[in-house]
N, C-alpha and C positions, 0 to 999 in steps of 0.2 A: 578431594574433588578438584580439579581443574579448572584453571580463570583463564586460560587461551586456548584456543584451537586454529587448525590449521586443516583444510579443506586441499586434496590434493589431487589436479586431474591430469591424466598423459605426464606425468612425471615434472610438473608446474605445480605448485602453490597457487591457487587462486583465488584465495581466501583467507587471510590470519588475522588472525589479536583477539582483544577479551569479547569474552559473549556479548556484553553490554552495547558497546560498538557493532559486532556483526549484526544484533538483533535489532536496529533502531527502527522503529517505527516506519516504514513504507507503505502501509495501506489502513486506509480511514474508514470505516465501519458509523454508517450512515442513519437513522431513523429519519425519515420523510415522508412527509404529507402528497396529498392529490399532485397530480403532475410530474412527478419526479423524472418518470420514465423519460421524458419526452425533455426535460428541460437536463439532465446527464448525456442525453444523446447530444446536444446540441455543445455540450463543454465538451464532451469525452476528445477531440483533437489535442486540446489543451494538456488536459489530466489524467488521457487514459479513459479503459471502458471501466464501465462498473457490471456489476454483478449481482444481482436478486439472490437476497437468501434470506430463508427464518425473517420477513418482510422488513428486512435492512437490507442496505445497499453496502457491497466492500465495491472503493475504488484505491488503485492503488495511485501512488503518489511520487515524484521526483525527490522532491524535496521537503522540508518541515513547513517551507513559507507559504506551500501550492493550499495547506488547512485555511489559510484567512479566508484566498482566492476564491479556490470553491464552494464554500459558506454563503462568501459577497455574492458569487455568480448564480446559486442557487435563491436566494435572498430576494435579486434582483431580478428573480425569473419569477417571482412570485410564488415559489415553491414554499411551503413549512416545513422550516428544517427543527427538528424536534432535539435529535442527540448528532454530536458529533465526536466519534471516538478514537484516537490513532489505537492501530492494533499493534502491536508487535507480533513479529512471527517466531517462529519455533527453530528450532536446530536443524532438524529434518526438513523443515521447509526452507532454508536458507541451504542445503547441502542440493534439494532437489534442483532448485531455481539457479544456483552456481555451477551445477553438474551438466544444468542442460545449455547454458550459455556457451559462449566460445571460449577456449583458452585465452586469458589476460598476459 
């Protein structure tokens, strides 16, 4: 089995090293209370849109620090935030998301 890969577009690399690294957590998978809708719309400038599914929210994220942020900012919106989960993504989903981006 293999612990690196290498993502290759128009004859660029634009993607390499171990899975662990490529796969870090960028989108946080939400259980929220009344109000959500309305109080995401109001961050989402900050942290990006979110997304309704299976009644969790995925937003996706910059960074590791942006999980306090939008907990506080929900928090403080008087929302009930129930769970808050960083997802990892998948291989396939990191080759999609890299493939549609620009050349680096």
């Amino acid at each position: 089995m293999c612990d690196r890969v290498a993502i290759i577009q128009r004859a660029r690399v634009v993607a390499a090293g171990d899975l662990a690294s490529l796969l870090v957590a960028r989108e946080l998978e939400l259980r929220l209370g009344v109000g959500a809708a309305e109080a995401l719309a109001r961050v989402a400038p900050e942290f990006g849109p979110a997304t309704p599914t299976d009644g969790r929210w995925l937003v996706h994220v910059r960074e590791d620090e942006a999980t306090q942020r939008l907990a506080r900012a929900l928090v403080d919106g008087n929302v009930p935030v129930y769970e808050v989960r960083a997802r990892a993504g998948s291989l396939e989903e990191l080759f999609v998301r890299v493939a549609e981006g620009p050349p680096q």
